[in-house]
C-alpha positions as CSV (number, residue, x, y, z in Angstrom):
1,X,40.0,-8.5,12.8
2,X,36.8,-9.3,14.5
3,X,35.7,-5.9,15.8
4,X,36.8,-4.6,11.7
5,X,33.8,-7.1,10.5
6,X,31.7,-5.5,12.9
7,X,32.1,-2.4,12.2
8,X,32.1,-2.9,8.6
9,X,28.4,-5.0,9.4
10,X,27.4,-2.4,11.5
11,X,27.7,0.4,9.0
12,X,26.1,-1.9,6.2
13,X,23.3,-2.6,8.5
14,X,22.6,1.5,9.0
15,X,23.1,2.3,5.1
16,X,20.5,-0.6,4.8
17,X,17.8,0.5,7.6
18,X,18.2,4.2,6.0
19,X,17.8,3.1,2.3
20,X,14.8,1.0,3.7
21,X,13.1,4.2,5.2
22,X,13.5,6.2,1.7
23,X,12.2,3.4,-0.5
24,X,9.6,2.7,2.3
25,X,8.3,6.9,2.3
26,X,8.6,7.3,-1.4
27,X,6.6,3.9,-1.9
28,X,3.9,5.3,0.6
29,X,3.6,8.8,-1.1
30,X,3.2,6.6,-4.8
31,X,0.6,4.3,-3.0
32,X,-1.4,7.0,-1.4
33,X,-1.2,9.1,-5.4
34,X,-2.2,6.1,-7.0
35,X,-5.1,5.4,-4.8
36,X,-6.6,9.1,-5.1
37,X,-6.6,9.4,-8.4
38,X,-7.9,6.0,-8.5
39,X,-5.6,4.2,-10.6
40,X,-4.7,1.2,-7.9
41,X,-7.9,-0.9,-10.5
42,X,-6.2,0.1,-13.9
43,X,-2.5,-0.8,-13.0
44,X,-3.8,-3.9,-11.8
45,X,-5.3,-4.8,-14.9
46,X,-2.6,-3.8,-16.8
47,X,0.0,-5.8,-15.2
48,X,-2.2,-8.7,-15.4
49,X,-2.7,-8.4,-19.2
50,X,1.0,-8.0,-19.9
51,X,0.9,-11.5,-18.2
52,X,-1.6,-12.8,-20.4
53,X,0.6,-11.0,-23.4
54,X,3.8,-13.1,-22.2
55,X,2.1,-16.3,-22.4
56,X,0.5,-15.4,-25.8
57,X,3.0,-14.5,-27.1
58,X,5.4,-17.5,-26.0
59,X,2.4,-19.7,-27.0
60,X,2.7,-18.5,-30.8
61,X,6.5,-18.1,-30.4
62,X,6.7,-14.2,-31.3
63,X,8.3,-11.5,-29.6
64,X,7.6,-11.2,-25.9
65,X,7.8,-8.0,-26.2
66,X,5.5,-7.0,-29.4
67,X,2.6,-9.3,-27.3
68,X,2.5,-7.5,-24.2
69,X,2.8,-4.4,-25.3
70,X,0.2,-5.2,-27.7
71,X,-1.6,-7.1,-25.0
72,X,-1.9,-4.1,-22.4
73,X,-2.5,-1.6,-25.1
74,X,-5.8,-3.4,-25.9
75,X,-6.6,-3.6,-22.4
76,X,-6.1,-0.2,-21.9
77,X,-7.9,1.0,-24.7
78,X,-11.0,-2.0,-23.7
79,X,-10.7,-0.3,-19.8
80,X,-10.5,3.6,-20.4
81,X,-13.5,3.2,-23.0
């Protein structure tokens, strides 16, 4: 029974390390786009203002969602102007 749970850990433990690797190399190849085309600054902001659109939103009790995405859009169109 014992060497069944270790076998079964064992092969968790590789389909885990491997998934790791893929998430980790598509993650770096995403990083490294978003950084040349210099968009690291504008997702920043973006998530940050779909914060602010939460709490607005809650604060005046509308939709969540209508307040960020209204939120960010005015961001975006304040940033890229």
């Amino acid at each position: 029974m014992s060497n069944f749970i270790v076998s079964l850990l064992d092969d968790f433990v590789v389909r885990a390390a491997l998934a790791g690797f893929a998430v980790a190399v598509a993650a770096a190849l995403m990083g490294c786009f978003v950084v040349w085309r210099r968009m690291a600054y504008f997702g920043d902001a973006t998530a940050h203002a779909a914060m602010l659109g939460v709490a607005l939103s809650l604060a005046f009790s509308q939709s969540v969602f209508v307040g960020t995405i209204l939120v960010a859009m005015a961001m975006a169109y304040l940033v890229s102007s």
